[in-house]
TORRO-431900 format. One record per residue (C-alpha): residue number from 1; residue in one letter; x, y, z. Coordinates in steps of 0.5 Angstrom, whole numbers, plus 500, padded with zeros to 3 digits. Each point is the difference from the previous one (the first is absolute). Example, Ala and Ser with C-alpha at 12.3 -4.5 7.8 and 13.67 -1.06 7.14 Angstrom:
residues 2
 num residu  c1  c2  c3
   1      A 525 491 516
   2      S 502 507 498
END
This chain:
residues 735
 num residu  c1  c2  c3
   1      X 880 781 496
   2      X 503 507 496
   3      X 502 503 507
   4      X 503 493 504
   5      X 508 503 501
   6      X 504 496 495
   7      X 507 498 501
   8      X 501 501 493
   9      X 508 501 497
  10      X 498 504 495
  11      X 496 507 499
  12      X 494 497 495
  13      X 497 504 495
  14      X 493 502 502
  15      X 495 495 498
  16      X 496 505 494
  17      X 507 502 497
  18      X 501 492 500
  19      X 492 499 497
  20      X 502 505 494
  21      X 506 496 498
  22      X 497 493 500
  23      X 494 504 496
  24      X 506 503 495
  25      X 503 494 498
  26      X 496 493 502
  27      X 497 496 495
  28      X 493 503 503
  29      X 497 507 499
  30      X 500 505 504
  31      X 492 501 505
  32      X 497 506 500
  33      X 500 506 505
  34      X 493 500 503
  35      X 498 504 505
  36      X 500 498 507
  37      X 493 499 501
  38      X 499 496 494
  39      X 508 496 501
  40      X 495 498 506
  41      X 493 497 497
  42      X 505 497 495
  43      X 504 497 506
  44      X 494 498 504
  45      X 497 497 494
  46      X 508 496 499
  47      X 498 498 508
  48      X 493 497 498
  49      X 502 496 494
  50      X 505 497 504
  51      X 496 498 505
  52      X 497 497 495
  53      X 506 496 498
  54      X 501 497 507
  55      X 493 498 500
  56      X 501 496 494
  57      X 506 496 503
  58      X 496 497 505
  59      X 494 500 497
  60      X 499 500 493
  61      X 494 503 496
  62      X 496 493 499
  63      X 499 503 492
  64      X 507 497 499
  65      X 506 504 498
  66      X 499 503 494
  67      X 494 503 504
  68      X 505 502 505
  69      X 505 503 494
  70      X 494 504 497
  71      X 498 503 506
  72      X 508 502 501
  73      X 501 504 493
  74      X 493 503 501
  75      X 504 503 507
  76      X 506 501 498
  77      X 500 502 493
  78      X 496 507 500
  79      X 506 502 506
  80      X 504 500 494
  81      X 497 506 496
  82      X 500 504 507
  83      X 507 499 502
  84      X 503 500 493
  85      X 502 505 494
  86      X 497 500 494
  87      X 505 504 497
  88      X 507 498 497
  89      X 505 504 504
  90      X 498 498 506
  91      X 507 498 502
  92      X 503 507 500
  93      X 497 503 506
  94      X 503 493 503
  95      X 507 502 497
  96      X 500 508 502
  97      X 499 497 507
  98      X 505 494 500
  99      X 505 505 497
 100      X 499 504 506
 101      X 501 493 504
 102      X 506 499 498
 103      X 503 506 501
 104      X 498 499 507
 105      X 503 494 500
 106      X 506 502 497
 107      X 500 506 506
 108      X 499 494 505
 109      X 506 496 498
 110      X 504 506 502
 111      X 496 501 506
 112      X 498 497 507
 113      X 499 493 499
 114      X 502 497 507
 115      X 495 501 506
 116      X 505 504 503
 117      X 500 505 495
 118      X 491 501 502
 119      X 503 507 503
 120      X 504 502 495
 121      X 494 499 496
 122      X 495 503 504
 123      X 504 507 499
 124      X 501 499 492
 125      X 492 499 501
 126      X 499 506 504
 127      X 505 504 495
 128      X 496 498 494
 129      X 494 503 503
 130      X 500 506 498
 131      X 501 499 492
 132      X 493 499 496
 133      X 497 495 499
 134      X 497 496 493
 135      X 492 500 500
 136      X 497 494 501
 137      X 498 495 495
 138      X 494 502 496
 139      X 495 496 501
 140      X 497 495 494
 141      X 493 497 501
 142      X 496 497 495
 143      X 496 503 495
 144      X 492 499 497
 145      X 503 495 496
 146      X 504 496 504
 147      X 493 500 505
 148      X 497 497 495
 149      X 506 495 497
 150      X 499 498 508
 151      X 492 499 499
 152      X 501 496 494
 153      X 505 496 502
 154      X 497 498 506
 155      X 493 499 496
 156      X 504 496 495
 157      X 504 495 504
 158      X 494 499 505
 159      X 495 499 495
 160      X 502 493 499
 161      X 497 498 508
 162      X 494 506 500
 163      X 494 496 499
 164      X 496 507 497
 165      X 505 500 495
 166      X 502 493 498
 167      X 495 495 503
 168      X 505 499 505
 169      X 508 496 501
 170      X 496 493 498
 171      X 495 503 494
 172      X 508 503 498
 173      X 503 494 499
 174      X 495 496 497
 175      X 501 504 494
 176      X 507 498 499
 177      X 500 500 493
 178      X 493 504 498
 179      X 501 507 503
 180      X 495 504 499
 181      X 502 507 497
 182      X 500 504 507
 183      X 505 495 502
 184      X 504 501 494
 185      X 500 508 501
 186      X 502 500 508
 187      X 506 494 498
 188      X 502 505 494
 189      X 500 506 505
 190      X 503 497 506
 191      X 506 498 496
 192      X 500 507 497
 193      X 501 502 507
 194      X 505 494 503
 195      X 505 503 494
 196      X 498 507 502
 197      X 501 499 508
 198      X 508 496 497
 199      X 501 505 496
 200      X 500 505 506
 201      X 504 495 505
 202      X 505 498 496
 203      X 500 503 493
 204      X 499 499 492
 205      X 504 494 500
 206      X 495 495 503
 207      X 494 502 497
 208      X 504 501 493
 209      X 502 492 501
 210      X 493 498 501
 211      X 496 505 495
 212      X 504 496 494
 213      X 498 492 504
 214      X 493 503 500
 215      X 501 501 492
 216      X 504 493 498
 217      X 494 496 504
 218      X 495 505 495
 219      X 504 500 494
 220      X 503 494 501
 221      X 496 496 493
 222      X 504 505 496
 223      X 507 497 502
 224      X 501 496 493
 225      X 499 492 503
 226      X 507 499 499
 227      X 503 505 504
 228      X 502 499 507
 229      X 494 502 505
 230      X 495 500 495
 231      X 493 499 503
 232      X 493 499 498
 233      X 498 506 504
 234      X 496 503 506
 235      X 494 506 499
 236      X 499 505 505
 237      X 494 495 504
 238      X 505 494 500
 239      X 505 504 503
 240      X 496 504 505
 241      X 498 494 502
 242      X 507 497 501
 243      X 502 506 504
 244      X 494 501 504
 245      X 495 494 501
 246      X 506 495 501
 247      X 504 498 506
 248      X 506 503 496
 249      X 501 506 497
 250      X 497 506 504
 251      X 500 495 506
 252      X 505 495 499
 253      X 507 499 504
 254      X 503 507 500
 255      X 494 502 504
 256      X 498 495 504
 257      X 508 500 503
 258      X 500 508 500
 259      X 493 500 505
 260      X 502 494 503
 261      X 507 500 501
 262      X 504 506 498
 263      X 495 505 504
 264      X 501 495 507
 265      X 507 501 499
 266      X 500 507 498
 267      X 496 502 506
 268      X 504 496 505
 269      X 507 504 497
 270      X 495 507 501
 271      X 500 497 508
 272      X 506 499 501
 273      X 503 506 497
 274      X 495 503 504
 275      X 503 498 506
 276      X 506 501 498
 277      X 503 494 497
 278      X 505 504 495
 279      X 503 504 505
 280      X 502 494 505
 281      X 502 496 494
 282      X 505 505 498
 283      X 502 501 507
 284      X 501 493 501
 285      X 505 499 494
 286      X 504 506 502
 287      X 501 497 507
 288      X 502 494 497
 289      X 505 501 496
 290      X 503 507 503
 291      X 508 497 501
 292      X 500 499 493
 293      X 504 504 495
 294      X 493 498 495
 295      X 496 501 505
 296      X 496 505 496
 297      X 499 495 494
 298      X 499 496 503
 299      X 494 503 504
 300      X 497 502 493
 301      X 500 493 498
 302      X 497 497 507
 303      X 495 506 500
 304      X 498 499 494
 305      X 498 492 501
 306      X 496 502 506
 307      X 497 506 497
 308      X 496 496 494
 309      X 496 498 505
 310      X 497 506 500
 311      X 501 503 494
 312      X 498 494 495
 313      X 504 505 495
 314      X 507 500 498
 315      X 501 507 498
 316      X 495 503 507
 317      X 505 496 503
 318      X 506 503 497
 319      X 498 507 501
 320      X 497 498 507
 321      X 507 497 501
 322      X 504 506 497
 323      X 496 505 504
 324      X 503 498 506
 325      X 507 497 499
 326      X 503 504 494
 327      X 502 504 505
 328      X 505 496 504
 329      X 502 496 493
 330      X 502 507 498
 331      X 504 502 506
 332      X 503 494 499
 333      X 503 500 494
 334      X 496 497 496
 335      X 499 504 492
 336      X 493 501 498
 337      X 499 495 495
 338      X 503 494 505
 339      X 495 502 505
 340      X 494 501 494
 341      X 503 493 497
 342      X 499 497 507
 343      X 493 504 503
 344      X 497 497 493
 345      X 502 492 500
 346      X 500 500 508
 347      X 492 503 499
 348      X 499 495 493
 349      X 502 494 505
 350      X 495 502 504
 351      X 495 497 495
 352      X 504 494 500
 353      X 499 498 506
 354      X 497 496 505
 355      X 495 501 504
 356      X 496 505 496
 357      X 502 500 493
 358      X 497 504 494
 359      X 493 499 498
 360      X 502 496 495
 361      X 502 494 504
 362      X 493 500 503
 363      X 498 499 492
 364      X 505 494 500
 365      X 497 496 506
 366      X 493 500 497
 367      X 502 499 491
 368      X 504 495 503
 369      X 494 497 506
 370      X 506 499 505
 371      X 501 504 507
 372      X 503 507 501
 373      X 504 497 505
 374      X 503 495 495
 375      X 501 507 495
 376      X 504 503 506
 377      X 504 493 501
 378      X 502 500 492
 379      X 502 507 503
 380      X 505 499 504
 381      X 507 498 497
 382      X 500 505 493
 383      X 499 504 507
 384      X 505 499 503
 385      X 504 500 493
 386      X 497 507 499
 387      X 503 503 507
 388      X 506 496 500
 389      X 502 504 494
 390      X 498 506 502
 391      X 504 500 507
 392      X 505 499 496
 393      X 501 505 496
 394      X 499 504 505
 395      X 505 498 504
 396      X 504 500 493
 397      X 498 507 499
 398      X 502 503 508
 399      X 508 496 498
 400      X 500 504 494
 401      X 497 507 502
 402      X 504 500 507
 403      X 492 501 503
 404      X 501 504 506
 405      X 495 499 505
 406      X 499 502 508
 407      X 493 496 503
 408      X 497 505 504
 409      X 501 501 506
 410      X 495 496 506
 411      X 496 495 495
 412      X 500 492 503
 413      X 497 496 497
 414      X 496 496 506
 415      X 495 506 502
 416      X 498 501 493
 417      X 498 493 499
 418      X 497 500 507
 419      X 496 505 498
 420      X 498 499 493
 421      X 500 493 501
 422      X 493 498 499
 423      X 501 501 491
 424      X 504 494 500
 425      X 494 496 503
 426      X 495 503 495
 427      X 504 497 495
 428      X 502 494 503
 429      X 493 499 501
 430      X 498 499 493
 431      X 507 496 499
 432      X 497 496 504
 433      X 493 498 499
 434      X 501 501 492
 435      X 505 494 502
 436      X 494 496 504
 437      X 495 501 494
 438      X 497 507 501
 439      X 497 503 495
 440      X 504 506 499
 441      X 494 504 499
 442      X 499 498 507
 443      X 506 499 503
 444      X 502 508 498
 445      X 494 502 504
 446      X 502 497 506
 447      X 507 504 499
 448      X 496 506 499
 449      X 496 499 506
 450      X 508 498 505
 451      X 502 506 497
 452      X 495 505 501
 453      X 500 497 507
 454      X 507 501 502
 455      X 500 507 497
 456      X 494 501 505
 457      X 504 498 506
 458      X 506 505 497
 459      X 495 506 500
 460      X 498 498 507
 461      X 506 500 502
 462      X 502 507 497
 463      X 494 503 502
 464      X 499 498 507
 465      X 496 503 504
 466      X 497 504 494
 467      X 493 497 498
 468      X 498 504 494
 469      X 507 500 497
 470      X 500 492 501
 471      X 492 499 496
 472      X 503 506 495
 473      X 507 496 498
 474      X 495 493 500
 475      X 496 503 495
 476      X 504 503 496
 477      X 505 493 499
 478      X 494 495 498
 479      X 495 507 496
 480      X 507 502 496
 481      X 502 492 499
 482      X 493 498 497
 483      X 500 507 498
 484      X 507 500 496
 485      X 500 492 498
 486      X 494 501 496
 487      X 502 506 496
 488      X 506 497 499
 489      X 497 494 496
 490      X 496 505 495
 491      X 506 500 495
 492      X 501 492 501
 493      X 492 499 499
 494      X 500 504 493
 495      X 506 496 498
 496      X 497 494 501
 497      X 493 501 498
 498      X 504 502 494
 499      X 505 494 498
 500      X 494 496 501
 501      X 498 503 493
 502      X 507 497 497
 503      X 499 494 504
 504      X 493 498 497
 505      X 503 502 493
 506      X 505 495 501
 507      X 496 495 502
 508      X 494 501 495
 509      X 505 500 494
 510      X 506 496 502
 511      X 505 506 499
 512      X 505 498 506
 513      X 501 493 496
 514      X 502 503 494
 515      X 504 505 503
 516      X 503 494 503
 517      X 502 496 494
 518      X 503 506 497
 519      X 505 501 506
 520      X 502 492 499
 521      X 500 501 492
 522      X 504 506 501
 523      X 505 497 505
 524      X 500 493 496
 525      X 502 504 493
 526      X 507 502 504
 527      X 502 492 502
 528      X 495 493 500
 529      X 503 498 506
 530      X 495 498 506
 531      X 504 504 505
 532      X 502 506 495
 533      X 493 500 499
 534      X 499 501 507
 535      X 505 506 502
 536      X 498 504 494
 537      X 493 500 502
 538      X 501 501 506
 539      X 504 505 499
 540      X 495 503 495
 541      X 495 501 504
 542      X 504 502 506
 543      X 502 506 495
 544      X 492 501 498
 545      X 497 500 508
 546      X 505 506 502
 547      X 499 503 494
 548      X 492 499 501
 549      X 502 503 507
 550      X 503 507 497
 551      X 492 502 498
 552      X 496 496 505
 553      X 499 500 507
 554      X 503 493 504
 555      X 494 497 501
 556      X 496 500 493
 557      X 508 499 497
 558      X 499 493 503
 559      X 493 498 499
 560      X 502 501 492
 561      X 507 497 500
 562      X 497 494 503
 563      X 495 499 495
 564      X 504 501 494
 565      X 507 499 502
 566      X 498 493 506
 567      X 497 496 495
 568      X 507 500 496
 569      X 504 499 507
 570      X 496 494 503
 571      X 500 497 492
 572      X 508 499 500
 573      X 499 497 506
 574      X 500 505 505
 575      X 497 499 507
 576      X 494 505 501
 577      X 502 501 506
 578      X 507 503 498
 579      X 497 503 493
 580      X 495 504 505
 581      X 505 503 505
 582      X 505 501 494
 583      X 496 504 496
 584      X 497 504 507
 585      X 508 502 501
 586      X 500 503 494
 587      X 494 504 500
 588      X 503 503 506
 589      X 507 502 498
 590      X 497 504 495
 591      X 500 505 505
 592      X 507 500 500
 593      X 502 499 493
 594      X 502 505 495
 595      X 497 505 497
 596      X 495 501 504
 597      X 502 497 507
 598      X 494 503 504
 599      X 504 499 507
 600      X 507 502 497
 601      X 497 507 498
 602      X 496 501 507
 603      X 506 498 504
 604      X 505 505 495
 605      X 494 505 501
 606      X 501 500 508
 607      X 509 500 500
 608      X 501 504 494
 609      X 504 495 495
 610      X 500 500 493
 611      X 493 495 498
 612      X 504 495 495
 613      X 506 500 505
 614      X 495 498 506
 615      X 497 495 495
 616      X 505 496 499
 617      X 503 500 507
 618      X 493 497 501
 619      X 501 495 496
 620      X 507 498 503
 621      X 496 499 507
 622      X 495 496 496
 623      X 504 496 495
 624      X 499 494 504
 625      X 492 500 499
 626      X 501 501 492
 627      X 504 494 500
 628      X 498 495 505
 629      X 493 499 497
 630      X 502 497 494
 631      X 504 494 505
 632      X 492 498 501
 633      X 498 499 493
 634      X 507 498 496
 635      X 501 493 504
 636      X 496 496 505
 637      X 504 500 505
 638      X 499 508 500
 639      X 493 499 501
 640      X 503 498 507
 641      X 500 507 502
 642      X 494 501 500
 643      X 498 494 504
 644      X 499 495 495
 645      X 504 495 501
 646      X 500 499 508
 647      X 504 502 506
 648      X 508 496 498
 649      X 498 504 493
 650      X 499 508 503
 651      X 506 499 503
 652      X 505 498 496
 653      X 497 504 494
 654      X 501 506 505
 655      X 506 499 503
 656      X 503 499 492
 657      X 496 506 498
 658      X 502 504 506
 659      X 508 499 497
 660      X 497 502 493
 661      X 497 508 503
 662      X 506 501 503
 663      X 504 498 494
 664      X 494 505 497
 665      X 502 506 506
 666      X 508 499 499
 667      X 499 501 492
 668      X 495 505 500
 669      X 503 504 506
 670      X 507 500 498
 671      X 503 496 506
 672      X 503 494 503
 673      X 505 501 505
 674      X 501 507 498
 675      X 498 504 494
 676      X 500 494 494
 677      X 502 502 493
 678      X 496 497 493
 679      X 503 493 500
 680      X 498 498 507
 681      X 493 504 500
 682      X 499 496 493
 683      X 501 494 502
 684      X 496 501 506
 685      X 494 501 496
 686      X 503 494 496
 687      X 499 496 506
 688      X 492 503 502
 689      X 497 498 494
 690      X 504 493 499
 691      X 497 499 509
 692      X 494 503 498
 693      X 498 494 495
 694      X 500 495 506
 695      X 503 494 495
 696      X 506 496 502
 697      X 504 502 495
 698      X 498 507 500
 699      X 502 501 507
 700      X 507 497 500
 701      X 500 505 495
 702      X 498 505 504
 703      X 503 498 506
 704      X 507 500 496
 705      X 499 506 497
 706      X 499 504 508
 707      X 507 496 502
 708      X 503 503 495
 709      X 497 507 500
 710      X 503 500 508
 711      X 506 498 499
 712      X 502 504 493
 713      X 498 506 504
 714      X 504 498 506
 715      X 506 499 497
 716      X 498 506 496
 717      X 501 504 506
 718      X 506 496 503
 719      X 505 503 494
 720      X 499 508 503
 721      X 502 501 507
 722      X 495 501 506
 723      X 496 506 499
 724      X 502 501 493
 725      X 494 500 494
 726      X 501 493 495
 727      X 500 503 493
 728      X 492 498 499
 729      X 499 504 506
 730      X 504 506 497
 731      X 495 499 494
 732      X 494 501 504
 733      X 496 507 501
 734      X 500 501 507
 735      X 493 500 502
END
């Protein structure tokens, strides 16, 4: 509801310019510019094939589900070469254009940013005028070719249930094992266009990644018998069939979840960005902490929880965040690389938390054949972990800088909630009913369907007495949310059509068990203690899942560390539950590790501060989920955390381990009482790696080594006078 008035404290940047910032840096490549008419069949065609989707909620296709997913790829995948690029340098439009939005943004934060200031905006507006304006965007409709690759694409992932081409879905599937050479053709060229349509979403890396699995299954007999990861080999026949025939593969986990999972959520996020969902959120975090000296902070970390339930991308949430409140963290004193630091980690938590996490947490419930409502539950206190940790760097931050904020004048809290309410029952709903034993599948339509309601009663509301208006809002919430849901899945669909390849590899081979006996040797070459084993295993994969995570997007970095890294976890002992959701945070912080840092540079690209400076500000704020997942695996008592050891564990693991992030926060922030010198901020870290092992000796460590970090430093600063810096704080840069 693009023309509802909003309450918002902030002037955000306009929604194209914030497109062609996410577009620049996310870990998604940029869609074409289409022209209007064809931007509208692609868009009816999304609305069909939603339909679609609902329909297969409540009443499955009798075929089966692989009928169903099928059918699915055939549908969506040909979008792809009409929405996509073929070419390499498709980002550089997208940068030109964000560089322009950043600009905006920096001359926003200089500008009006209140609702009171809307005058004095509309004469800046009226000012402007008069200067020429830029040319529009070019238009970039697909060529002759990629109408065919569309042609082709669908005919290929079709051809399985067309009975004039295969005998039909039964015929198909009883020649597992025996294709016929037509079979072998069409499976050789669907995965052809599956690499090409990832190649096209998200880059080289992927389709680089499964090119070599697809040469170690064939080439496999070559390897000396000997070596690690010898093998008798597959031909090209064995391999399409894996890949094609069998209910892996092409068909296997990646895609059953993103036809079934990720495209419900992701449609309901378009609903309720459609209705305003992330104007409200925003808002609402304004109002609640305006009195606040760091209630610009932490508007930002409260936002950018709320906000993932409409984005379901750290970097999307970041810039989305940033667009609006750099502004106000600028006015205030905030530098630019704090406030980037702070817009990436707050925008990352997103994915982290519950009641919508990642795509890849929809992965976990069905490898592990356990409810999501359970995968949200294992959530829950590394959540609170993660935002302890950033709330209080951000208040450690507004000590430090001396933040100087001033709340907009006439923003309550209780008419914003009042009005925009109804987004919190939608989420409750899915809460609730995941509790009572939903499908989530399920439970996430009737969340949609509460959305889109209260969303129509608003625009009636609004409207009132204007009958054209109100059908004319109505239609454009439910057509561009089905619309937007389904052309948003299109980069996830070809990632996971894609890791199929990797997973079915894995599985025909048995790659992912030698890869795991090599990270357990190797850690068991530095020390033969069961315990030392564990740690530096634990450590070595924690290492080999961000650094996977630099070159591959979030989703398919967790389909290929749990098949090669899991095994290697759960052999030490390790929980499955707690392996899952340790190597599903590290799959996501790699969007703030450096030296990529995909959500660190969009938010650097939208204040202006330094890349590299604004990458390690990020990982200050995120320093708790870098750490806190290794407490799952190194002890049983960690796997507590994620809810493995019953209500009394959680509690106590969380309350010890909610000291250890603020030891974390005090050590990486420099600051206690006041600004800490090195011996204190030492032994804080001391003291959160020691609380982190959960261990009765190791917390008695860690819990005298926090005591004697607080009183060296209050001792420290009872030797100068009052107002004067200690020697540690004389020696510290000023921010």
């Amino acid at each position: 509801m693009s023309d509802r008035p909003s309450g918002t404290a902030t002037s955000p940047l306009p929604q194209a310019n914030v497109d062609d910032l996410i577009a620049q840096y996310d870990e998604e490549l940029p869609q074409r510019t289409l022209t209007r008419r064809l931007d509208l069949g692609v868009a009816i065609v999304c609305f069909l094939i939603s339909l679609f989707v609902l329909n297969q909620v409540f009443f499955p296709l009798k075929q089966g589900n692989q009928y169903y997913l099928m059918w699915f790829l055939a549908f969506v995948l040909p979008l792809v070469f009409i929405c996509y690029r073929p070419g390499f340098g498709r980002r550089k439009e997208a940068g030109e254009r964000a560089a322009d939005a950043a600009e905006e943004v920096a001359a926003s934060a200089t500008g009006p940013s209140t609702a009171s200031d809307s005058a004095d905006a509309a004469q800046g507006s009226a000012a402007s005028a008069g200067k020429p304006k830029k040319p529009p965007r070019s238009t970039d409709n697909p060529s002759v070719i990629d109408w065919i690759l569309v042609v082709v694409t669908f005919l290929t992932c079709a051809y399985p249930v067309l009975p004039f081409f295969s005998g039909g879905f039964d015929a198909f599937l009883n020649r597992q094992g025996s294709l016929t050479t037509l079979d072998v053709t069409m499976g050789g060229i669907l995965l052809l266009l599956i690499l090409e349509a990832t190649r096209r979403t998200t880059g080289l890396i992927l389709p680089i990644f499964c090119v070599a699995f697809f040469l170690y299954s064939y080439y496999g007999a070559y390897i000396p018998v000997g070596w690690p990861g010898a093998h008798a080999g597959q031909n090209f026949d064995q391999i399409i069939n894996a890949l094609y025939n069998d209910a892996s593969g092409f068909y296997g986990i990646p895609l059953d979840v993103a036809a079934t999972y990720i495209v419900l959520f992701t449609i309901y996020g378009a609903v309720l960005d459609k209705t305003g969902a992330a104007n409200f959120f925003i808002d609402l975090s304004f109002s609640l902490f305006k009195k606040s000296k760091a209630a610009p902070g932490r508007t930002v970390a409260l936002s950018g929880f709320l906000l993932g339930t409409v984005s379901g991308s750290g970097t999307a949430t970041a810039v989305s965040l940033g667009a609006v409140t750099w502004p106000v963290l600028k006015k205030a004193g905030y530098p630019k690389e704090n406030a980037g630091g702070m817009l990436a980690a707050s925008g990352i938590g997103a994915i982290l938390s519950p009641p919508t996490l990642g795509a890849a947490a929809f992965i976990i419930a069905e490898l592990l054949n356990v409810s999501y409502g359970l995968v949200l539950l294992w959530a829950v206190v590394p959540t609170l972990l993660y935002y302890l940790g950033i709330f209080l760097a951000i208040e450690i931050d507004s000590r430090k800088i001396d933040v100087d904020y001033r709340p907009p004048p006439g923003l309550r809290s209780w008419p914003i909630l009042k009005k925009g309410f109804y987004h919190f029952i939608s989420l409750g709903i899915i809460v609730v009913f995941l509790a009572l034993g939903m499908a989530p599948f399920k439970a996430v339509v009737y969340a949609t369907l509460v959305g889109i309601g209260f969303g129509v009663i608003e625009i009636v509301l609004t409207h009132r007495g204007q009958p054209a208006k109100i059908l004319r809002a109505i239609w454009d919430v439910i057509f561009g949310a089905l619309s937007t849901g389904i052309r948003s899945v299109l980069p996830v669909t070809s990632v996971c059509a894609a890791a199929g390849i990797i997973v079915s590899t894995i599985t025909k081979t048995g790659l992912g068990q030698v890869i795991s006996d090599i990270l357990v040797k190797g850690a068991q070459a530095i020390s033969t203690n069961p315990t030392a084993v564990l740690v530096f295993t634990c450590i070595f994969a924690a290492i080999a899942v961000t650094v996977l995570g630099l070159a591959v997007p979030v989703t398919a970095s967790f389909i290929i560390s749990w098949v090669i890294v899991g095994p290697a976890l759960i052999t030490l002992g390790v929980p499955e539950a707690a392996a899952a959701m340790f190597i599903f945070y590290y799959a996501v912080l790699s969007e703030v590790s450096p030296p990529t840092a995909l959500a660190a540079v969009a938010s650097s690209a939208i204040t202006g501060g330094r890349v590299i400076a604004t990458m390690w500000q990020a990982c200050k704020y995120a320093i708790p989920a870098f750490l806190v997942p290794l407490a799952f695996t190194f002890t049983p008592e960690g796997a507590s955390l994620v809810a493995q050891g019953g209500f009394l564990g959680a509690v106590w693991t969380g309350a010890v381990s909610a000291f250890a992030v603020a030891a974390l926060a005090a050590g990486a922030g420099g600051w206690i009482v006041r600004r800490a010198g090195w011996p204190e901020r030492i032994l804080c870290f001391i003291a959160a790696g020691a609380l982190l092992y959960l261990q009765p000796l190791s917390m008695i460590i860690g819990f005298a080594a926090l005591a004697l970090a607080v009183i060296v430093h209050l001792v420290l600063r009872r030797r100068v006078k009052d107002g004067d810096p200690t020697p540690a704080e004389a020696a510290l840069p000023n921010p």
